[in-house]
C-alpha positions as CSV (number, residue, x, y, z in Angstrom):
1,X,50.9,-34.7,61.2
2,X,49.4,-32.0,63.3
3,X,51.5,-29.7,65.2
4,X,50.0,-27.4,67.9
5,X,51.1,-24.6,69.7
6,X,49.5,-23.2,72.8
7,X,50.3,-20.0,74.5
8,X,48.4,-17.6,77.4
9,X,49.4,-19.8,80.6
10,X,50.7,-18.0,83.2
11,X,50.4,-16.9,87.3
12,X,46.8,-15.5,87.8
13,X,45.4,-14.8,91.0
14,X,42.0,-16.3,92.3
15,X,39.0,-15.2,90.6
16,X,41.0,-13.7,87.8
17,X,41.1,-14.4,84.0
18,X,43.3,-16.2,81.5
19,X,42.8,-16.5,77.7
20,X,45.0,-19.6,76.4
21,X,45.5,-20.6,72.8
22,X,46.4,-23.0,70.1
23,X,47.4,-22.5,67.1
24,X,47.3,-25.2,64.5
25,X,49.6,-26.1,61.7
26,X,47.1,-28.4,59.6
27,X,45.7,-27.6,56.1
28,X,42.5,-29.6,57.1
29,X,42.2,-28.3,60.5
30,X,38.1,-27.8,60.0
31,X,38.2,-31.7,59.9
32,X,39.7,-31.7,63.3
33,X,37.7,-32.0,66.7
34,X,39.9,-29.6,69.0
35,X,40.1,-30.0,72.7
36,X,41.5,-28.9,75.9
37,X,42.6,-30.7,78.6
38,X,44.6,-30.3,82.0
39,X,47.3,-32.2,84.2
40,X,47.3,-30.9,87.7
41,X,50.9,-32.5,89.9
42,X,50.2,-35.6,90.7
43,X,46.8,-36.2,88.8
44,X,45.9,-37.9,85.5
45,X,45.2,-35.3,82.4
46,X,41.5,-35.0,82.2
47,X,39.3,-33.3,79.4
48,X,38.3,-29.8,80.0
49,X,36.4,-28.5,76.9
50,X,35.9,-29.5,73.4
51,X,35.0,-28.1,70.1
52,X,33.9,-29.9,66.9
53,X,34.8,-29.1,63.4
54,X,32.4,-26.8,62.7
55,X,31.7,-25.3,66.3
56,X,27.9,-27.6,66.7
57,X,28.9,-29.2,69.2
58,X,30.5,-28.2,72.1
59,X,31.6,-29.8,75.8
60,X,32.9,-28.8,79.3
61,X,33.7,-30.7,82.1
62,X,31.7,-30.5,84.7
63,X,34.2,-28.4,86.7
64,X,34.8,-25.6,84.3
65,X,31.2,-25.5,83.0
66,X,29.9,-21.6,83.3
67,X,33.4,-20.5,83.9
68,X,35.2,-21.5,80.9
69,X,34.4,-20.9,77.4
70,X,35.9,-23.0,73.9
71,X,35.9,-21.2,70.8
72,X,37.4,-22.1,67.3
73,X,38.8,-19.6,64.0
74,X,38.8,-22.0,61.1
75,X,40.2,-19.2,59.1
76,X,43.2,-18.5,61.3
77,X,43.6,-22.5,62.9
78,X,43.3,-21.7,65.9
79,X,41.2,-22.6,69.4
80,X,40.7,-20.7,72.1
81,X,40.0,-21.4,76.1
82,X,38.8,-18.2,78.0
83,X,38.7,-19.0,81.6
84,X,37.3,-16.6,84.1
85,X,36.6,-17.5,87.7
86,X,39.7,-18.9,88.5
87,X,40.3,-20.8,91.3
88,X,43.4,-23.1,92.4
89,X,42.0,-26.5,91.5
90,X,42.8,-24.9,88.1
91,X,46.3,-24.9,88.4
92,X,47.7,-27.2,85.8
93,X,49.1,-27.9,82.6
94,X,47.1,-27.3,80.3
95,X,47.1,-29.4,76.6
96,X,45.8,-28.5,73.5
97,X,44.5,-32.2,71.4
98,X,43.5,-32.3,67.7
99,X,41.3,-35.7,67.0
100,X,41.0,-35.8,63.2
101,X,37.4,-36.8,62.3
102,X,37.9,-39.4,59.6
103,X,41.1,-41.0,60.6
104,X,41.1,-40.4,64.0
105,X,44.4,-39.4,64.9
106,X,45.2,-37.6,68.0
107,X,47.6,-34.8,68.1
108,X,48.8,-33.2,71.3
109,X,50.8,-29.5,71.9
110,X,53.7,-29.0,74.5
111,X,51.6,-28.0,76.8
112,X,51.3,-24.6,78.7
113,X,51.2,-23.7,82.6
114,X,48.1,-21.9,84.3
115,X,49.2,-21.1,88.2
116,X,46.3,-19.2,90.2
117,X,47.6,-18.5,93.5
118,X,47.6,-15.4,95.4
């Protein structure tokens, strides 16, 4: 079973930066298609950005699209989210999600806060 770990949320103000993470505690994580997504109060989690195995393919919502950027370390397990532009509609949970290629198995972290209010 996957566990994940993500860390970086915190209060930002608008237009500012956050960098979150997730580490990974998976032996086969380069068979894993890594994702982020986000609950904001009162909404339904949706999909933010997403990463396959290997780092060919890679998505954004709409939303975040020229603002955020996904990156993966196969090496060190982990996934990255830099977000820049920050904006209040990105206030949130935000949740880390491991979908394992062959099996397909979904995996989810705890889940870590990103505030941007001023």
């Amino acid at each position: 079973q996957v566990q994940l770990v993500e860390s970086g949320g915190g209060l930002v103000q608008p237009g500012g930066s956050l960098i979150l993470s997730c580490a990974a505690s998976e032996f086969a994580f380069n068979r894993q298609f890594m994702s982020w997504y986000r609950q904001a109060p009162g909404k339904e989690r949706e999909f933010v950005a997403g990463i396959s195995h290997f780092g060919a393919t890679i998505e954004y919502s709409d939303s975040v699209k020229g603002r955020f950027t996904i990156s993966r370390d196969n090496a060190k397990k982990t996934v990255d989210l830099q977000m820049n532009s920050l904006s209040p509609e990105d206030t949130g949970v935000y949740y880390c999600n491991a979908r394992d290629i062959l099996t397909s198995k979904n995996a989810w972290g705890q889940g870590t806060q990103v505030t941007v209010s001023s």
